[in-house]
N, C-alpha and C positions, 0 to 999 in steps of 0.2 A: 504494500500500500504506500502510495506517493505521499510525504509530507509536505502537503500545501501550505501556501501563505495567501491570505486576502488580497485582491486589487491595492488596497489601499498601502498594507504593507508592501506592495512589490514598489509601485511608486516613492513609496521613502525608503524602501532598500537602493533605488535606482540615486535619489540624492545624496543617501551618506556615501556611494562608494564611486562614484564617479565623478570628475569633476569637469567642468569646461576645457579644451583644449590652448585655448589661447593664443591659436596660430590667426594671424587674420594677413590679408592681402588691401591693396588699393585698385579699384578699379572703373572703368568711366560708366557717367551717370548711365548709358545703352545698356551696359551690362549687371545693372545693379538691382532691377525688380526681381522679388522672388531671392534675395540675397539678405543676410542677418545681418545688421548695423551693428559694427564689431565699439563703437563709440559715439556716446553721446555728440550732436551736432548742433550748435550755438550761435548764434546769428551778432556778425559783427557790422552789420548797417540795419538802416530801416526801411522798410518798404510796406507802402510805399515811399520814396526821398522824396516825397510833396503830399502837398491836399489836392486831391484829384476829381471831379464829377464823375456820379454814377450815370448819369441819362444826358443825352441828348436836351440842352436847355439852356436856361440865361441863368449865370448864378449871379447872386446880389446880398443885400443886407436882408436879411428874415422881417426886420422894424422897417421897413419899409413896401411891404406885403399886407401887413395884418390888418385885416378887415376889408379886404378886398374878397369880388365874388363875379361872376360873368358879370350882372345889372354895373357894378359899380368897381372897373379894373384898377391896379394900381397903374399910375402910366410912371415908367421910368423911362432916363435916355440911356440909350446903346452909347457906348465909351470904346465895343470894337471888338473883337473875335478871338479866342485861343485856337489856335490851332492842334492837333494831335502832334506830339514830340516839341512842341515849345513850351517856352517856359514863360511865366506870367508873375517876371517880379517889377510889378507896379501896386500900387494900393488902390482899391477904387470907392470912391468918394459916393455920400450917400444919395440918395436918388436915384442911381445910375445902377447900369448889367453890363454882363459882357458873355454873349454865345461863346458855349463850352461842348465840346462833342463828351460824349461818354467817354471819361477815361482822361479826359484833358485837367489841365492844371487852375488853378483855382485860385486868384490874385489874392492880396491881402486885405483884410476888411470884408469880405466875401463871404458871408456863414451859412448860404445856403443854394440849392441848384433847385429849380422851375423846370417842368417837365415842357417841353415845346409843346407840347399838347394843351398846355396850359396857358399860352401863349398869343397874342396877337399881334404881327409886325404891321404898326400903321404906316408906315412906309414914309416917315418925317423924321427918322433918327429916333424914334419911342416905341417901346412895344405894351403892351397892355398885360398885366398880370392878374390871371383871371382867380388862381389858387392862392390863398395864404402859405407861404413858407414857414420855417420852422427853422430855428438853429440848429445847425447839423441835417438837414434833408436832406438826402440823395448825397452826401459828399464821405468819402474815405479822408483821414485826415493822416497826417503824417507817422509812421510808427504803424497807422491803427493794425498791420497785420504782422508785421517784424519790426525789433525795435534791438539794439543792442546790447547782446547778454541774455538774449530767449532763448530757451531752449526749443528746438524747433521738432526733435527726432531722438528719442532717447536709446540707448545701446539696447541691444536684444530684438528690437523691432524687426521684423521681416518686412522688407521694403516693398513699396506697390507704388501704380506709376504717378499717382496722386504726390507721392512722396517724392518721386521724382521731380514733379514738377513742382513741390517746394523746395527744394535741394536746389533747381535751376536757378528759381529766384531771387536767393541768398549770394549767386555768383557758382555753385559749387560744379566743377566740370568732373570729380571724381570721390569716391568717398569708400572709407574706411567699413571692409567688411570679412564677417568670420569665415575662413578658408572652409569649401562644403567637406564635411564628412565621409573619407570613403569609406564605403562598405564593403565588403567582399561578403557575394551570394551563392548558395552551394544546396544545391537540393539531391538529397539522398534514395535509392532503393532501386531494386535488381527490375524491377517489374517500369522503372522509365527510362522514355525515349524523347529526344529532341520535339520540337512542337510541329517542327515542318516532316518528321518521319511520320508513317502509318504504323498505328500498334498493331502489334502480334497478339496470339492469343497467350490473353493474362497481363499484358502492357496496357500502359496509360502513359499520354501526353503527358509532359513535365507543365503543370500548369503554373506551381512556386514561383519559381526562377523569374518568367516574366512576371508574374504578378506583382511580386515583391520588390523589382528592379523600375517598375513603374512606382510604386507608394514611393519607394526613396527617394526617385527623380522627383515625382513631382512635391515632395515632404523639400528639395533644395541639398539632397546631398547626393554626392558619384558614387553611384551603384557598378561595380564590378563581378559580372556575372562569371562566376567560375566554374560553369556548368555540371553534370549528374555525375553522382558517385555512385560507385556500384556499392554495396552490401559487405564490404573487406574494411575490417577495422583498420588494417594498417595502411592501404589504400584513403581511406578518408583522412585518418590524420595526419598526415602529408601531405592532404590538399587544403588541411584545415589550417596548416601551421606555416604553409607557404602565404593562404589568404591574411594569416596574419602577422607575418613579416611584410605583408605588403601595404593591410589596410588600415586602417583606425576600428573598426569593427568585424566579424564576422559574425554572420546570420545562417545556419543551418536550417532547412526543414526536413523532416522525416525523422526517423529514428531517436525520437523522444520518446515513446511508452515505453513500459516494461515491459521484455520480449530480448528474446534468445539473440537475433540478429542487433537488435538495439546497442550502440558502443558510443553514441552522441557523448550521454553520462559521462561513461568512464573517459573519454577523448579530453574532454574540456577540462574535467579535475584531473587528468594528468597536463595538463597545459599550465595551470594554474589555480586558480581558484574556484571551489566552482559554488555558489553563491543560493540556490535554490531550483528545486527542481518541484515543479506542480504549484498550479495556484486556482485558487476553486473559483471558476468560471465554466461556463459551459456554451459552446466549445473553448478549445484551449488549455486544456486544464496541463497536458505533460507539457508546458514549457519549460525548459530549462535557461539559468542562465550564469555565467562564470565570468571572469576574465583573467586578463594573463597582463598582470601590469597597471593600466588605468584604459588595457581595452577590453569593450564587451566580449565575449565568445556569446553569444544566443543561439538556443534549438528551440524552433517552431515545430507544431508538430507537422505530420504531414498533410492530413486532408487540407484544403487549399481554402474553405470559408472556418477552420479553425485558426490558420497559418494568417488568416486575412486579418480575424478579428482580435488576436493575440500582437501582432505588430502594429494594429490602430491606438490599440489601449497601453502599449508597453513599449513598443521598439521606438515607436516614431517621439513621445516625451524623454525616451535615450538618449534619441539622435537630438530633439531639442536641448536637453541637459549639455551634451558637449560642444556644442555651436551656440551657446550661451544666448538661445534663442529664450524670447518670453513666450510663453503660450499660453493662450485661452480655449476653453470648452466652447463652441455655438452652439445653441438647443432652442428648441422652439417647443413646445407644448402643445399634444395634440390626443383625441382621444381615438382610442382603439375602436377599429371596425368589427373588430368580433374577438371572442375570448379567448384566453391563451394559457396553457396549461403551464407548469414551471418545474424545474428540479429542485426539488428542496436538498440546503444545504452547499449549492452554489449561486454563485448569480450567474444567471442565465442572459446571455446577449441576443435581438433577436435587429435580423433586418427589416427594413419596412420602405414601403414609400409614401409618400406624402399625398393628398388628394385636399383638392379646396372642394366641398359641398353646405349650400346654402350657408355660407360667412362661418363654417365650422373647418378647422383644420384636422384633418382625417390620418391617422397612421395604420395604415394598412400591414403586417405582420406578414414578410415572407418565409414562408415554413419550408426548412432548406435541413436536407442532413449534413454534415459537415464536408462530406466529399463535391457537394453539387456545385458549384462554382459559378457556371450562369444561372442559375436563382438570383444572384446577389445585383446579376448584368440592370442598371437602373434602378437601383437602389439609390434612396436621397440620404439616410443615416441608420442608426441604431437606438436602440435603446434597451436598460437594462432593468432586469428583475430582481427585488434582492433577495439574496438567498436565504431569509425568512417567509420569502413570501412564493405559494404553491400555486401560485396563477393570479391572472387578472381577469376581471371580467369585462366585456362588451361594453364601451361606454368610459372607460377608467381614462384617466390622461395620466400620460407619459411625456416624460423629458426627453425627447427624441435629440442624439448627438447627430449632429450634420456634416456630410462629409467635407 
């Protein structure tokens, strides 16, 4: 019988014994979405470096507006135009506007912008102000979005192009990020074949290898596929102990349970340490995991939606932990379509997809055994049962994690 440990304890086994790598690289903003901010990033100018109009209008003094309506316009005189990329250091005297495009610079004394819409050119040097202004209407003021000494992007952050396009703003042509993780992937057992061969009788496509080579790539780290071991213990740990001479991680799937051919175990605690083997989930439960150093060794098991849900919930906050990534959980809340039975004594993982019906958000329960692979194909997330509890019924809401 495997001595398991809780989700929760695997999560804090994974923090006391691993620590960030602390390798990082510099690289241009093109290549940096989808990459860990290996450092905080701090804004040494302001922007916008002026007061700038939001709308198309005349900007003007706001007291010089109020109590104006269509019946009864303010009339002010035009003083003359900003144009886009000029700049407007002049002051403008009260009475008076001056046409501002969206985005243009805003003279001094100037507290407020008038939508053209709101607008009348009597064509005499005066225009009519049909709307009351307001101090601060329509205008960005200096600072109002970077200012010197903000912190714009803090370390851990996975960058996204949003971020990028803050990053541009500030000047920044390249930026400080944690080197991807590799992994070395290796899927074990006498009975697989390549995915492009046709199996023989008692063969199975190696489904792992890519699957898992995908979660990493798209998780931000270099997945090196070291393709199928055969069922020879000394054969595997050769190919185990090259992957990690080579990589920062390696990820086994197959030959986790207890069974004759099984040598995952013994391979990793002769490597180094081997840190826990089973953790009560269902599926997933013979995970193992060890390392040799301050690197993971991890065995998945083999079926490919335990192998799937075992590296969502464990391997991928691994790979965050040493890329000194931050990460959050997404979930959304939605109730079950129909009842679902549970394993008492673990928590049970189930996949689902998501359905909007009449403003109710619906999680649909894909009932998959752990071998079945395309069952999981559109799937939106997961959600779990706790291992207290012997089922849900119809109607119950779930914290659905989202992929």
């Amino acid at each position: 019988m495997l001595e398991v440990k809780t989700p929760k304890e695997v999560l804090r086994l994974i923090e006391k014994e691993f620590k960030p790598l602390g390798r990082t690289e510099t690289v241009p903003l093109a290549q940096a979405p989808g990459r860990v901010l290996a450092e905080a990033i701090t804004a040494k100018e302001y922007v916008p470096d002026f007061d700038r109009s939001t709308v198309d209008g005349y900007a003007c003094r706001a007291a010089d507006t109020f109590g104006c309506s269509d019946a009864i316009p303010a009339i002010l005189s035009v003083a003359g135009q900003v144009l886009m990329g000029e700049s407007a250091d002049f002051a403008l005297s009260r009475g008076s506007c001056v046409y501002v495009p969206t985005g243009g610079a805003i003279p001094r004394g100037a507290d407020c912008a008038v939508m053209i819409e709101y607008t009348e050119d009597f064509g005499d040097g005066t225009v009519g102000i049909m709307r009351p202004g307001a101090p601060g209407m329509n205008l960005i003021f200096r600072g109002d979005d970077v200012f010197p000494g903000k912190e714009i992007l803090s370390a851990g952050r996975l960058l996204t192009a949003q971020d990028i396009g803050a990053l541009a703003a500030v000047g920044k042509t390249s930026v400080p990020v944690a080197c991807r993780v590799k992994v070395g992937v290796i899927s074990t057992g006498d009975e697989l074949v390549p995915p492009g061969e046709t199996p023989g009788p008692g063969q199975v496509r190696d489904v792992n290898s890519p699957l898992l080579t995908a979660m990493l790539t798209d998780f931000g780290a270099e997945a090196v596929n070291y393709g199928i071991a055969a069922d020879d213990e000394e054969l595997l740990r050769r190919k185990m102990q090259t992957a990690a001479q080579e990589c920062d991680t390696v990820i086994l799937s197959g030959g986790s349970s207890v069974g004759v051919k099984d040598a995952a175990c013994r391979i990793i605690e002769s490597m180094g340490e081997l840190l826990l083997h089973g953790i009560a989930i269902k599926p997933g439960k013979p995970t193992i995991m060890g390392k040799t150093g301050n690197k993971p060794l991890i065995g998945l098991p083999g079926h490919p939606v335990a192998a799937c849900f075992a590296a969502q919930l464990f391997v991928l906050p691994l790979l965050g932990r040493l890329m000194g990534r931050k990460q959050e959980d997404f979930t959304v809340t939605a109730e079950l379509t129909e009842s679902l039975g549970a394993n008492h004594g673990r928590e049970q993982i189930n996949a689902c997809r998501l359905l909007r019906e009449g403003g109710k958000l619906l999680a649909s329960p894909i009932r998959s055994k752990s071998g079945l692979i395309t069952q999981l194909a559109g799937a939106d997330g997961f959600f779990i049962i706790s291992r207290d509890c012997e089922g849900l019924p119809k109607g119950a809401q779930v914290q659905v994690y989202l992929y």
